[in-house]
Structures are given as structure tokens and as C-alpha cells.
Backbone bond lengths (Angstrom), bond angles and torsions (degrees), N, CA, C in turn:
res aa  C-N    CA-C-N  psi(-1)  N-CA   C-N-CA  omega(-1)  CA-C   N-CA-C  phi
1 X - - - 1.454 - - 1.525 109.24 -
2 X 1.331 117.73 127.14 1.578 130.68 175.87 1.830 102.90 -62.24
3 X 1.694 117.70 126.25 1.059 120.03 158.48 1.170 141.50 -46.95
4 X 1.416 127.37 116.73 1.694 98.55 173.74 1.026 104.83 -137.08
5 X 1.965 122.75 -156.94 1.562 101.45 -170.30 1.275 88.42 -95.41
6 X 1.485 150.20 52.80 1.149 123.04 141.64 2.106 113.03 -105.70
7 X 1.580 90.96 -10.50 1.589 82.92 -167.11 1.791 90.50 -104.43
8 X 1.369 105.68 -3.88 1.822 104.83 167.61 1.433 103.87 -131.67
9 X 1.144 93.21 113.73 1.699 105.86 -176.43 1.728 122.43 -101.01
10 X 1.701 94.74 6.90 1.682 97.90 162.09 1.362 121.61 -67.70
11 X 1.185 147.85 106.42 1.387 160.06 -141.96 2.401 82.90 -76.21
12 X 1.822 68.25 146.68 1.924 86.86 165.23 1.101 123.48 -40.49
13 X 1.769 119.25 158.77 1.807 95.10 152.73 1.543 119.99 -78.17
14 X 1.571 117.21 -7.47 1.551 100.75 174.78 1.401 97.80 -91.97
15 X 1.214 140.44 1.66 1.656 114.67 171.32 1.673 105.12 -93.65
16 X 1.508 133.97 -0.65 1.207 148.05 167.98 1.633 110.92 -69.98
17 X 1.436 94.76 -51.05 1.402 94.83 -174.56 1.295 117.51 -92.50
18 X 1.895 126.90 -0.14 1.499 115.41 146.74 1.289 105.46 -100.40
19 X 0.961 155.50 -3.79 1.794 145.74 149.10 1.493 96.70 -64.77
20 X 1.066 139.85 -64.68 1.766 126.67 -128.69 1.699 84.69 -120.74
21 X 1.191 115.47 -96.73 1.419 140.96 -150.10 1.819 92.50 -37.21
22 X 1.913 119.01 -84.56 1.565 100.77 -168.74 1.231 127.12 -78.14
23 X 1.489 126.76 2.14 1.545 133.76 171.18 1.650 103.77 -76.20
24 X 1.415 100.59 -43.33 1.893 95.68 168.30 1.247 137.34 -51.43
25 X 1.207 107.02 -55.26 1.848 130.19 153.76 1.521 105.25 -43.12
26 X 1.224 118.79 -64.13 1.255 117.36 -176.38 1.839 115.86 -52.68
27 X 1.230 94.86 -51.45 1.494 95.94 171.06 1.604 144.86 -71.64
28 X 1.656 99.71 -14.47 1.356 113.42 -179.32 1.625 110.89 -100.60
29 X 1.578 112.87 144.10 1.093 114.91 -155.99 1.900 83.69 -74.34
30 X 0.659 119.05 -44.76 1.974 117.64 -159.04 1.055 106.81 -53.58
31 X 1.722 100.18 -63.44 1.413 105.06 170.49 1.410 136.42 -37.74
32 X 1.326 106.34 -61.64 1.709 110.66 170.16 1.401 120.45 -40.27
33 X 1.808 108.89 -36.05 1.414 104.22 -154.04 1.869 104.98 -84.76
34 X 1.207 111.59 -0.56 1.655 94.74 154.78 1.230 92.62 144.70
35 X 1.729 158.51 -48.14 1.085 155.71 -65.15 1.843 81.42 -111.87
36 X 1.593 128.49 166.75 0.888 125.20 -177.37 1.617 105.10 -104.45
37 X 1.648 107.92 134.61 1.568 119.04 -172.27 1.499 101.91 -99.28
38 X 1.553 96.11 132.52 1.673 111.47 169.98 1.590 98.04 -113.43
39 X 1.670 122.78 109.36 0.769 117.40 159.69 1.893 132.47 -87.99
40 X 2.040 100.49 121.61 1.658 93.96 -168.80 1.347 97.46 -166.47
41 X 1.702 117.04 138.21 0.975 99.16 156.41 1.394 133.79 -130.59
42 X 1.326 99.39 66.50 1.441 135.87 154.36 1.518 116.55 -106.52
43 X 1.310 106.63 134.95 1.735 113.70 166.79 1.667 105.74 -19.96
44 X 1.363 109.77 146.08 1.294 95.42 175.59 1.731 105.47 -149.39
45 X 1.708 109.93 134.16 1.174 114.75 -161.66 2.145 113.41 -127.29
46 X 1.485 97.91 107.45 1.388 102.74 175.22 1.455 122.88 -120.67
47 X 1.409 91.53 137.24 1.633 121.49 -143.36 1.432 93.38 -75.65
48 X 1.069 143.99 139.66 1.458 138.84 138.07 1.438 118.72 -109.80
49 X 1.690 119.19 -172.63 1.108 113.64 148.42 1.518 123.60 -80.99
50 X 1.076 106.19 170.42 1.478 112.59 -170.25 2.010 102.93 -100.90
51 X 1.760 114.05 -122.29 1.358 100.82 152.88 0.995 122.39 -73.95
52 X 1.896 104.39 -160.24 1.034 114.53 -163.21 2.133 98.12 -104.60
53 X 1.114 100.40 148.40 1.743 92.18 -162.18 2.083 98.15 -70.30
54 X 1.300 103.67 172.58 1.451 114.24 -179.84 1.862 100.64 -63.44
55 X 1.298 89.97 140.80 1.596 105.92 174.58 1.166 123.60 -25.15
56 X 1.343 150.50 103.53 1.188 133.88 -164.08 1.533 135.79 -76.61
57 X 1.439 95.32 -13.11 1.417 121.31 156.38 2.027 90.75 72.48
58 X 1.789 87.03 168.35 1.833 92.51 176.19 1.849 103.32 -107.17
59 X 1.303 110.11 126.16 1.277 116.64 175.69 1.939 103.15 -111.77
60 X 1.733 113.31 138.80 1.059 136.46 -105.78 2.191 61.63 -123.99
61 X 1.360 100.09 174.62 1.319 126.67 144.90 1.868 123.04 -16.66
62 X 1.025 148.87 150.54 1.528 124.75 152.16 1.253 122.38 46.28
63 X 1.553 125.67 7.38 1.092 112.56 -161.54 1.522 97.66 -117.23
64 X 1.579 105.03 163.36 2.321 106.44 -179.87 1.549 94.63 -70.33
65 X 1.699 96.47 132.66 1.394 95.09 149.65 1.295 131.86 -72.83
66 X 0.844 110.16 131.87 2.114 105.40 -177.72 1.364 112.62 -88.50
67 X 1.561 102.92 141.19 1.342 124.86 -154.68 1.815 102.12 -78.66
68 X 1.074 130.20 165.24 1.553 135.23 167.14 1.284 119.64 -144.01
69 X 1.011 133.57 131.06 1.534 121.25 178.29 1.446 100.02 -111.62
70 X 1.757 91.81 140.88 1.852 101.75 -168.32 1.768 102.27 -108.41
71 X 1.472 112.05 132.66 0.967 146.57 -172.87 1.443 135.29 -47.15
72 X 1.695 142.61 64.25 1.471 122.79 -132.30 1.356 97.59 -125.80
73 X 1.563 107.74 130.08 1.752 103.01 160.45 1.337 106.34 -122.12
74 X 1.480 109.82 -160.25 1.590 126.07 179.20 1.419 107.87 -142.95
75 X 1.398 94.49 162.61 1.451 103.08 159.20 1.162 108.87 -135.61
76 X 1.613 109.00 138.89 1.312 118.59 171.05 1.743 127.79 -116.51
77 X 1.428 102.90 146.22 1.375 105.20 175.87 1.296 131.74 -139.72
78 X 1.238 134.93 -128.69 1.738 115.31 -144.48 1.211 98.73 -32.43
79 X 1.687 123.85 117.63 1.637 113.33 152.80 1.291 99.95 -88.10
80 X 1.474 106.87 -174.49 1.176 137.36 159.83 1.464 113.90 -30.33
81 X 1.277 123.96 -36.66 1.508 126.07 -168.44 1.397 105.83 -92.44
82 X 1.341 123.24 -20.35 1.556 114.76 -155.93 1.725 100.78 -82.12
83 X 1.520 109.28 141.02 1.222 138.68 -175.36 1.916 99.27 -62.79
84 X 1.423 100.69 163.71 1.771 100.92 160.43 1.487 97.72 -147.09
85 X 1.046 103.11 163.87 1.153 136.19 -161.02 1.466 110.88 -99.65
86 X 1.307 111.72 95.41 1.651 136.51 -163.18 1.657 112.92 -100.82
87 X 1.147 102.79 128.28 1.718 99.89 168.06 1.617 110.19 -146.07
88 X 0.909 127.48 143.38 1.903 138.94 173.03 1.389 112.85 -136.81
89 X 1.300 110.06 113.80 1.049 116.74 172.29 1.875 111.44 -122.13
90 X 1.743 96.13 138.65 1.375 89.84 -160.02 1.826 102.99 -111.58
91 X 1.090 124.97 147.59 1.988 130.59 164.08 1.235 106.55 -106.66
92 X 1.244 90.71 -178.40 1.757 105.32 176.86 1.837 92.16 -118.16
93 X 1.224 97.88 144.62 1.688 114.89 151.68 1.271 105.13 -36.89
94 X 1.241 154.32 -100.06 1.048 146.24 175.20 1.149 133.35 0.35
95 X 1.489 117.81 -59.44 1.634 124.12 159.81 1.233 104.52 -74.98
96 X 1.097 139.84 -21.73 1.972 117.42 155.13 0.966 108.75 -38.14
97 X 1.384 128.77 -54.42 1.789 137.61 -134.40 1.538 107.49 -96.88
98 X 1.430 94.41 -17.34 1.807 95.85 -158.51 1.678 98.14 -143.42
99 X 1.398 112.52 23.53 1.371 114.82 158.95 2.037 102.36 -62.21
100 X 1.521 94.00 143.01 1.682 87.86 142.67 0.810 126.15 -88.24
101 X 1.325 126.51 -7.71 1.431 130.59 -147.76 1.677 111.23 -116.91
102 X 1.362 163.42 -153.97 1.099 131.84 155.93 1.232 85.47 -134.63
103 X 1.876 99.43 117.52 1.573 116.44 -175.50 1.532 120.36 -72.44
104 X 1.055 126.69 -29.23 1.705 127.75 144.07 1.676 114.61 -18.21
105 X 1.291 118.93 -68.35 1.126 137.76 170.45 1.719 128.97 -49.02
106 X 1.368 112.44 -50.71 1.052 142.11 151.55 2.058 133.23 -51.97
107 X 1.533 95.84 -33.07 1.379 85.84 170.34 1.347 105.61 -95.27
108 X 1.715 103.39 -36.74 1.714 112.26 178.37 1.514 109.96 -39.32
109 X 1.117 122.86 -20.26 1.736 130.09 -176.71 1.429 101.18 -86.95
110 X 1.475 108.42 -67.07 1.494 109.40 -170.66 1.951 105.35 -54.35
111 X 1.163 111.92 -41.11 1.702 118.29 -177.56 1.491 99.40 -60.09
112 X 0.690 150.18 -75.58 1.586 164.49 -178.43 1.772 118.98 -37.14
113 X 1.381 96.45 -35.14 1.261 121.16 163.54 1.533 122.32 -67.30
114 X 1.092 98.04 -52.29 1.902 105.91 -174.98 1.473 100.56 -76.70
115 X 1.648 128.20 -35.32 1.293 123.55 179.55 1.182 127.36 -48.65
116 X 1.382 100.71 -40.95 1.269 133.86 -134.19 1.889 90.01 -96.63
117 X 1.284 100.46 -59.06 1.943 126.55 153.36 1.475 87.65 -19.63
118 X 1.654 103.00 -89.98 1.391 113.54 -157.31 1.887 118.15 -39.23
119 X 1.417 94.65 -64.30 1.537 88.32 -173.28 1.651 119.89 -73.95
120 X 0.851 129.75 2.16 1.664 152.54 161.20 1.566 95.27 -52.44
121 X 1.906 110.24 -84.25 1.115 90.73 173.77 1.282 147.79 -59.17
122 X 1.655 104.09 -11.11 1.848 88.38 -176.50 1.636 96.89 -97.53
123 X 1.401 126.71 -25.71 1.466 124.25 165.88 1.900 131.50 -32.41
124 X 1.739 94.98 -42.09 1.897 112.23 -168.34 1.411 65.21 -131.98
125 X 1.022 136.62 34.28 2.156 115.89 125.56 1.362 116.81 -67.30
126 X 1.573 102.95 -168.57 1.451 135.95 164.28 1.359 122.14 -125.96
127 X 1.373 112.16 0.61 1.721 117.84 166.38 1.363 111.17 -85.06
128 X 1.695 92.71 -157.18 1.276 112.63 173.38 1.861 109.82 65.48
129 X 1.593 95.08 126.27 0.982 98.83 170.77 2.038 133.10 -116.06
130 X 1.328 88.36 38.03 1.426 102.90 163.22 1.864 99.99 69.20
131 X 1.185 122.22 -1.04 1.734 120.61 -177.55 1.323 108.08 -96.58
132 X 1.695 115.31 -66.43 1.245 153.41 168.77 1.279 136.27 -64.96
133 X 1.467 108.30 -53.55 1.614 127.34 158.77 1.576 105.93 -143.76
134 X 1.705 92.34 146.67 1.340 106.75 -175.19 1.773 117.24 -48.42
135 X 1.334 137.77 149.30 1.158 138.84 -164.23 1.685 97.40 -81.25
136 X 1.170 117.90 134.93 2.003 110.30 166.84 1.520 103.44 -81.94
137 X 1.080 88.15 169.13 1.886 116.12 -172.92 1.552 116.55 -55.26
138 X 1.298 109.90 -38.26 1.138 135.16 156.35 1.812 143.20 -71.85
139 X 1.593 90.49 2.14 1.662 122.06 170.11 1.562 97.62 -93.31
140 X 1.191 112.07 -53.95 1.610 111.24 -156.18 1.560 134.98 -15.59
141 X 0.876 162.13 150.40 1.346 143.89 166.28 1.537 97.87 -97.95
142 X 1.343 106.91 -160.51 1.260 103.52 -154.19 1.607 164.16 33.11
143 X 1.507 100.21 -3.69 1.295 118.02 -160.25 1.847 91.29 -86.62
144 X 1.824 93.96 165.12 1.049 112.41 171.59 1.884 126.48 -68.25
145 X 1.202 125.46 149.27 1.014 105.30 175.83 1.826 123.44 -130.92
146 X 1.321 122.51 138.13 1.682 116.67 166.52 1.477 122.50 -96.57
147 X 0.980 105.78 110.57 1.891 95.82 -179.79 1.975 104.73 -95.75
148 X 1.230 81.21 98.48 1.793 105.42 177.32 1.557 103.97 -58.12
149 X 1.307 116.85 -71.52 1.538 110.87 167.07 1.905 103.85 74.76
150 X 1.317 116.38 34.74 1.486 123.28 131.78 2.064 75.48 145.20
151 X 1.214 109.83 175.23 1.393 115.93 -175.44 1.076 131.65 2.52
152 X 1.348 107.25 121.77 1.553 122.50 -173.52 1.751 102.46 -67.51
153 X 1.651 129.05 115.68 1.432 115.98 166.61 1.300 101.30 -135.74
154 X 1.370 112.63 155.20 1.337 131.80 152.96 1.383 108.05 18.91
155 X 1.531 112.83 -94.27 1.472 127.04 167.87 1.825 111.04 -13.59
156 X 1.486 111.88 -69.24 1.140 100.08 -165.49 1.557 119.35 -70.39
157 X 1.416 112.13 -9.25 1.589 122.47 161.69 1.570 116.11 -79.17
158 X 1.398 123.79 -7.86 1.848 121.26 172.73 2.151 75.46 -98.80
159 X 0.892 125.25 -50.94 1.774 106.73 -179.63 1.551 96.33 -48.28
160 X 1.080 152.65 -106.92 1.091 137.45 -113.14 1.851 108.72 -88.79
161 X 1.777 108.98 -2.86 1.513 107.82 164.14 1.475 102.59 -64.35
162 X 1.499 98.56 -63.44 1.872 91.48 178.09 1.662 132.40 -63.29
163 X 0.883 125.42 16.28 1.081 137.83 140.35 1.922 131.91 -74.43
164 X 1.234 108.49 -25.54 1.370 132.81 -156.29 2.079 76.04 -110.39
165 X 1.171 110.50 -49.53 1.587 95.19 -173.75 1.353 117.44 -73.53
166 X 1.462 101.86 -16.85 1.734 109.70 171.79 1.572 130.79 -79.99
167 X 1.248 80.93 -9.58 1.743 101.61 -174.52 1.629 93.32 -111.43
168 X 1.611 133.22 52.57 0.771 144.59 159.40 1.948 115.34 26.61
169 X 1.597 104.32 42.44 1.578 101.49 -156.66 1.485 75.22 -100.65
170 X 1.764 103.21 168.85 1.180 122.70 -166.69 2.141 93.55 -100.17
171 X 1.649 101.85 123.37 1.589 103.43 -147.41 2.125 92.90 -79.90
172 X 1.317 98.52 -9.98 1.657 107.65 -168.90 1.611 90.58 -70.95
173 X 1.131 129.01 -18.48 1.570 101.07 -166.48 1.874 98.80 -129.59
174 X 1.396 93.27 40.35 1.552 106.33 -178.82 1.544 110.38 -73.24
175 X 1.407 144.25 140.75 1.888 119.10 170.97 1.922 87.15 -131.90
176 X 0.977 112.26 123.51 1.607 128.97 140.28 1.441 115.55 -25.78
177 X 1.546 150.69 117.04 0.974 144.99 -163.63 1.590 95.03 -127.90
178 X 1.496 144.28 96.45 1.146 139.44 179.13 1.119 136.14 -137.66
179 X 0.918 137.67 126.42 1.886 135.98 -143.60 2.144 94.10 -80.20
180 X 0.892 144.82 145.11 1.650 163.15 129.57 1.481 96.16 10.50
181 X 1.334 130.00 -57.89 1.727 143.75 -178.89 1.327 86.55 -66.25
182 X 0.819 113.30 -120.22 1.699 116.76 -158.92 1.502 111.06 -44.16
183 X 1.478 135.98 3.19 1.837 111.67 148.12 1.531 95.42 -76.87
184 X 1.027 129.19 -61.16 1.389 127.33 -174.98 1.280 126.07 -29.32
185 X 1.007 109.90 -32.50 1.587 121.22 -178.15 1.285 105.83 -99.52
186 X 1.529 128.44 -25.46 1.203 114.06 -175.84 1.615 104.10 -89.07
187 X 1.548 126.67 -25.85 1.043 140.31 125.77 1.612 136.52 13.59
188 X 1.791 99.30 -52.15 1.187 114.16 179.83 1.182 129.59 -86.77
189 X 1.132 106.35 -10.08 1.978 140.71 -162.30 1.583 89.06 -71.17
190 X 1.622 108.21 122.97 1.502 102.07 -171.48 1.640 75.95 -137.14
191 X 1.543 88.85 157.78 1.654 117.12 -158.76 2.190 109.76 -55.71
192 X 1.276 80.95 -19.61 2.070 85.91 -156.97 1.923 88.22 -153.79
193 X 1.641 99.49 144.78 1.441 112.85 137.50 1.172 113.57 -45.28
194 X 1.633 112.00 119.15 1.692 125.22 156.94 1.940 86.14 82.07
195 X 0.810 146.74 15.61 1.362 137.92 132.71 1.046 146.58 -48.09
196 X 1.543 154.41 140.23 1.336 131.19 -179.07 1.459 107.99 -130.29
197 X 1.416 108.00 15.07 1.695 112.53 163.29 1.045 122.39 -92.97
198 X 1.373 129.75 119.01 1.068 116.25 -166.74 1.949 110.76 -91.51
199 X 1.649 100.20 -160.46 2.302 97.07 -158.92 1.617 69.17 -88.29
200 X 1.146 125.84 -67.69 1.458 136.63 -129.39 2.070 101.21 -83.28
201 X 1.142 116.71 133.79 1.058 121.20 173.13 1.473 123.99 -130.44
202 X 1.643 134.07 169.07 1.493 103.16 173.60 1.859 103.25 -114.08
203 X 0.809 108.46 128.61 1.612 121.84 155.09 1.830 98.55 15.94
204 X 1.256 125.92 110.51 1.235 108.30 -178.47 1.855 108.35 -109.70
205 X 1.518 104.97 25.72 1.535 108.75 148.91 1.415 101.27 -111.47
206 X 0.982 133.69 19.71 1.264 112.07 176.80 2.056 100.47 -140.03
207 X 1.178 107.82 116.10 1.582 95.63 163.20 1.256 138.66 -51.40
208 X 1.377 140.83 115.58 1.065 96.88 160.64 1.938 99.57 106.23
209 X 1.525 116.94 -19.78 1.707 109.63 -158.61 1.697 76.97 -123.87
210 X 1.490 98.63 135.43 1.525 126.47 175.89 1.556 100.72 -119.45
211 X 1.664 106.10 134.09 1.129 117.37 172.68 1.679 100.46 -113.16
212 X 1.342 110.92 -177.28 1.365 120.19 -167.85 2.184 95.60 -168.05
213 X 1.209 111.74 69.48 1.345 119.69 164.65 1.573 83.94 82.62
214 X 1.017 129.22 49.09 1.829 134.07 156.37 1.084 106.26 89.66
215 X 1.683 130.86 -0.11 1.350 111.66 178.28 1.818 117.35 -121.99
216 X 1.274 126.22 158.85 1.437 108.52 -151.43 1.637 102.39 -87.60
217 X 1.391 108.92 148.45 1.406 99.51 164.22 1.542 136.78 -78.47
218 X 0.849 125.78 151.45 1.729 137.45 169.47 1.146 116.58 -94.76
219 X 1.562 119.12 73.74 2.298 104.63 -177.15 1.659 97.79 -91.67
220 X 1.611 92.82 129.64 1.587 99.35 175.86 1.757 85.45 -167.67
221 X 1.889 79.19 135.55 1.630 101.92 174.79 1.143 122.18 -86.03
222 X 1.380 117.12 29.55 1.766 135.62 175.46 1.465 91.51 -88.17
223 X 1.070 132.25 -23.94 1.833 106.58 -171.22 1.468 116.55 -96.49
224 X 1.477 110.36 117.34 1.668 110.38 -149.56 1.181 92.30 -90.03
225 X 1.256 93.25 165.98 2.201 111.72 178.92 1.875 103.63 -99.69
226 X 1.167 100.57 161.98 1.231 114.52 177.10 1.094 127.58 -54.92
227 X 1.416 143.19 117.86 1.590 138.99 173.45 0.996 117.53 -63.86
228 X 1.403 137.27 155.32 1.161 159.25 152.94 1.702 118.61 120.62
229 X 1.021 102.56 -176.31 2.212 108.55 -164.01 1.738 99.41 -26.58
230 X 1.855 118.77 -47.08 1.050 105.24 -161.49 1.659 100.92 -127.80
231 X 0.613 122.79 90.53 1.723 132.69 -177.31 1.485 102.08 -74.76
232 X 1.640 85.60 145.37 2.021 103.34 -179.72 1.428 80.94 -133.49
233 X 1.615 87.78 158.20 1.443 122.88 169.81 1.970 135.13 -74.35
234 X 0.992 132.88 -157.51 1.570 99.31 -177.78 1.689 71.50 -166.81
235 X 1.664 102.55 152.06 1.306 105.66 148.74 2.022 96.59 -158.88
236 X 1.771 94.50 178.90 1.625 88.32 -175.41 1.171 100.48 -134.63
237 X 1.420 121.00 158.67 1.902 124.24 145.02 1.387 103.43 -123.45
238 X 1.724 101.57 105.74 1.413 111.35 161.67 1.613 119.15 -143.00
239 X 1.136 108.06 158.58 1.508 145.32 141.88 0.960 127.15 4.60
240 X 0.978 152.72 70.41 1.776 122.67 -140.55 1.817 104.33 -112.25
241 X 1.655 102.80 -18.91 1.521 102.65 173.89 1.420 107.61 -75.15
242 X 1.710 137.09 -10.87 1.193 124.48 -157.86 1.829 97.06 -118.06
243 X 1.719 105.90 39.35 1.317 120.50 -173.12 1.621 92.87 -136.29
244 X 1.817 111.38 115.26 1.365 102.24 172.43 1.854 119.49 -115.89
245 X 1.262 101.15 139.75 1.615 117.32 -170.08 1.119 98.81 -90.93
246 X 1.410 117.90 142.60 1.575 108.93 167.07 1.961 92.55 -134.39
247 X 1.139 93.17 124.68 1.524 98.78 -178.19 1.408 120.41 -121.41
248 X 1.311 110.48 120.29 1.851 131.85 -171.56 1.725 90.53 -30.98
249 X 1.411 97.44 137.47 1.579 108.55 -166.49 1.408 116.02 -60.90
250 X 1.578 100.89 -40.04 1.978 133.83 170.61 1.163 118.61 -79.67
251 X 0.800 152.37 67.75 2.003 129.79 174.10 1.229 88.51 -60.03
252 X 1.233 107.67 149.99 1.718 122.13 179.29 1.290 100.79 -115.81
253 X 1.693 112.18 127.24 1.201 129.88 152.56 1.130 110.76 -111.08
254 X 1.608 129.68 146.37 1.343 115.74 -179.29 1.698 94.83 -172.10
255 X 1.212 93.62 114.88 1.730 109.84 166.83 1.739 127.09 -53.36
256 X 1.102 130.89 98.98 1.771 139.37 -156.73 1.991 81.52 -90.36
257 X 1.396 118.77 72.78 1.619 83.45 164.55 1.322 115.76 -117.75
258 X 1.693 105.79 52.72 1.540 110.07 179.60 2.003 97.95 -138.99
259 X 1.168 115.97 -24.18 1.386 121.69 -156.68 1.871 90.22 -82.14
260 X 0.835 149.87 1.18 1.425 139.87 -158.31 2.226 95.49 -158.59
261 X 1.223 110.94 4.33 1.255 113.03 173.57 1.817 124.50 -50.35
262 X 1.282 110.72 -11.14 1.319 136.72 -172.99 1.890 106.57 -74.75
263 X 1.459 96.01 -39.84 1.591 111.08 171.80 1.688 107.43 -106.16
264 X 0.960 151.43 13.87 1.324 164.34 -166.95 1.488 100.25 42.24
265 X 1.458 128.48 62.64 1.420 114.08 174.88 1.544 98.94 -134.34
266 X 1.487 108.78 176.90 1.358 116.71 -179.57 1.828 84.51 -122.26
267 X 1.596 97.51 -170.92 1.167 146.49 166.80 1.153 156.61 -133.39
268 X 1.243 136.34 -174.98 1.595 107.03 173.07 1.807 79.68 -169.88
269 X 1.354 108.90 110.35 1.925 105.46 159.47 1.352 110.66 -118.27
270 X 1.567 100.11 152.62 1.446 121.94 -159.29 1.720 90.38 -119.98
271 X 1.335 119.03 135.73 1.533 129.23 168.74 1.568 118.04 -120.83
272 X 0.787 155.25 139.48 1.379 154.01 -125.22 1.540 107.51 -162.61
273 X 1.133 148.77 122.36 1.575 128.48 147.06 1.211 126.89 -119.67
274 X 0.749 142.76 99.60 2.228 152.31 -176.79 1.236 105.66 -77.17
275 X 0.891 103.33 168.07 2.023 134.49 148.05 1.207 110.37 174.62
276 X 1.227 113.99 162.89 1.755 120.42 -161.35 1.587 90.04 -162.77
277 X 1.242 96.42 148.21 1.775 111.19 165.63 1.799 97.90 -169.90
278 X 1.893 98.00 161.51 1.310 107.15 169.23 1.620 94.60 -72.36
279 X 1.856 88.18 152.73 1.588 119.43 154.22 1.405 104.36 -85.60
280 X 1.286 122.72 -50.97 1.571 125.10 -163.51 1.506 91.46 -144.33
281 X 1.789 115.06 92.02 1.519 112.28 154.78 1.589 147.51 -21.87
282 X 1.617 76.08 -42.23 1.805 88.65 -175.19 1.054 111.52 -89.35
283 X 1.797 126.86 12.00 1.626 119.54 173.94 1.981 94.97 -99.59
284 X 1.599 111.67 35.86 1.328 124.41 -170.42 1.376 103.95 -115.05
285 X 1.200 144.05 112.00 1.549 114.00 -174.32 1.933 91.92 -123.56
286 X 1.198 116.78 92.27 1.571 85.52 173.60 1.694 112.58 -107.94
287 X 1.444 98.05 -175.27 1.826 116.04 -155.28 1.659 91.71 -120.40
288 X 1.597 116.58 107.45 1.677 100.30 147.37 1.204 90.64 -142.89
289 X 1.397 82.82 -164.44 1.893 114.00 -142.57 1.104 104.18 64.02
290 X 1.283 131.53 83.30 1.493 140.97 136.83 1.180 129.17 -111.37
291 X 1.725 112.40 111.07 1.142 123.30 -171.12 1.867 121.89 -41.38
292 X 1.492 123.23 126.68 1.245 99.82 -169.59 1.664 100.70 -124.62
């Protein structure tokens, strides 16, 4: 018997990639903010250089050139071990038939949403150990660091630009990473005692777009604070092209309207697979200990 979409009810790859794939991107703060996507779903391994080779020194007239050996690692991602990110949500026939609303449309929002939820938080986390679940932004090794050490001000945002200018990163594709609490507060910072102008303003061609020393901000309450008796706050200035995604080649959408036929309902599950790591740590600059 010839397949079709009624006797294969795994949706296209172009109805994947306007349900799942660019409404996700669109909706997730990480995603949006630039990071570069390797789509595969196979392990996936990119080569860089490693250091920087031994001094090369000045060689004279007649003289041996001296040899150097140059420095190479990788990074790797989704292995074999790493988890995905699963959701099923099930209706009844009935609310198909007698939605007002057109429930296709409607879960595709709510699905897209929680994904989108999901990998946010473990992305601008501090878990994850890169096997199982993807590592957060705030795991990384290598990255630069600011120890704020009670209120986030001004100051400690020209610290962690100059840091980002020392680490020879390119400052045009810099993004502000800052939780709702601390823009607000930094927000409040008005020019003078007994003033009512405040330092910080937003872009007045643009609605709505906050800069912070030329680069735009990111406010999202995905970046968690520290556990325990006395918890600090976290914020970042990074890079977002020198951060690589490698995303499962398929996201699976796929309509269940035979597996739950016992109760007359359908379904609809969504499968997901990520991983993320720095290319270059130090285009990472983050800020904790901030008093909250």
C-alpha cells in the first residue's frame, strides 16, 4: 500500500518547520539572540584552534627557521547520551469538533511555549552537565568573570565591557543578559541628588530597545540566582555568535490518533534535541554576586 498523509501521520518537514522549528527560535530568548545553529542528528564535532603557538621569535639572514607546532581542539555535542526534550499533550474528539477556536493552532502555541520555556531555562542556567542535559550559560568554563559583590551599578557594567574589549571580542555583536530586577533597578539610577532624570534611557528610534554602553539588552527571568541561606543574582555580556547550537536534524511532531482510541482522544507529541557550548569562552563575560 502507497503512503500517504492519512496512513502516515508524521507531519512534513515544512509543516515541522512552521509549527516547531521557526516559532521556537522565535520564541526562545537564546535562540533569538544569535548563537550559531548546526543542524544534525548525529553527535556533532567542531574543530577549533586551541592556544596560541610558542613565540615565533625574529630569525635573521641564513639562519634555521624554527619549527612550532599549532594547537587544535574540538567541541563536541549532542552525544549519544544527551536527553530531549519531550512533551504529549492529549484532547478528546469532541473538542476537535466543537472548538471555537482552531485547536491545531492553539496547542501549536501552548507546545512551542513550554519548549521554548524549557530550553531557556537549562540554556541561561548553571546546570547541566553537557552528557545528559545541555550545560547553561552559566556552567561554562572558561568564561570571563565580574564579582559585583552587593549592587549591580553602572561601574560593574564598564568592568565587564572592558573585559570583553580585552578579550579582543568583536563589541557589535555584544547582548546584555539581565533578569526584570536588576534592569529595573538599574533603571532607577537618576543622573544627580534631587533629580528626576534618570542615566539610562531607551533608544528613541526604536520603541521599546534598551541599550547599556551600545549594546542591546536581553531582560528575561530565565537567569536563576544562586541557592542557598543567601542567594545573589547573575547577569551576562556575551557573544552570542561565538556560542554553537547543534539542533536534532528532525524535531518530531507526530499526531497519536490511534494510541489512546480506547478513550476517543487524539494527541499530538513534540520531541526536541539541543546542545549548546562556547566556541570562545571569553567572548562570555558574566556578573554574580549581586545583592538582591
Amino acid at each position: 500500500m502507497v503512503n500517504s498523509t492519512t496512513t502516515a501521520p508524521e507531519l512534513t518537514a515544512e509543516q515541522v518547520q512552521k509549527i516547531l522549528v521557526q516559532p521556537l527560535q522565535a520564541a526562545s530568548v537564546f535562540l533569538a539572540a544569535g548563537p550559531r545553529i548546526f543542524d544534525s542528528a548525529s553527535p556533532v564535532r567542531i574543530p577549533k584552534l586551541g592556544g596560541p603557538t610558542t613565540d615565533p621569535g625574529w630569525t635573521g639572514e641564513n639562519e634555521q627557521i624554527p619549527e612550532r607546532d599549532a594547537d587544535f581542539d574540538e567541541i563536541t555535542l549532542l552525544p549519544s547520551t544527551m536527553k530531549s526534550v519531550k512533551v504529549l499533550t492529549r484532547y478528546s474528539n469532541e473538542l476537535a469538533r466543537q472548538s471555537v477556536v482552531a485547536l491545531d493552532a492553539t496547542l501549536r502555541d501552548r507546545l512551542v511555549l513550554d519548549v521554548a520555556n524549557k530550553l531557556d531555562t537549562q540554556f541561561l542556567g548553571a546546570g547541566g552537565d553537557g552528557i545528559a542535559t545541555p550545560k547553561g550559560l552559566f556552567a561554562y568554563a572558561g568564561t570571563q568573570t565580574v564579582a559585583v559583590g552587593g549592587a549591580l551599578g553602572l561601574d560593574h557594567l564598564i568592568d565587564a565591557w572592558g573585559k570583553a574589549l580585552s578579550a579582543n571580542i568583536n563589541m557589535a555583536n555584544l547582548r546584555w543578559l539581565i533578569t526584570p530586577r536588576e534592569f529595573v533597578a538599574l533603571r532607577k539610577i537618576k543622573q544627580g541628588t534631587g533629580s528626576n532624570q534618570y542615566v539610562l534611557t531607551p533608544d528613541a528610534t526604536q520603541d521599546g530597545v534598551f541599550r547599556l554602553f551600545g549594546s542591546p539588552v536581553i531582560v528575561t527571568k530565565r537567569i536563576p540566582d544562586t541557592t542557598g541561606g543567601t542567594p545573589t543574582g547573575r547577569a551576562a555580556l556575551v557573544d552570542f555568535s561565538q556560542i554553537a547550537v547543534a539542533r536534532d536534524l528532525a524535531p518530531s511532531v507526530k499526531i497519536l490518533d490511534q494510541t489512546f482510541g480506547d478513550y476517543d482522544q487524539q494527541a499530538i507529541r513534540v520531541v526536541a534535541r539541543y546542545d549548546a557550548a562556547p566556541m570562545n569562552p571569553e567572548a562570555i563575560v558574566t556578573l554574580t554576586g549581586i545583592t538582591i
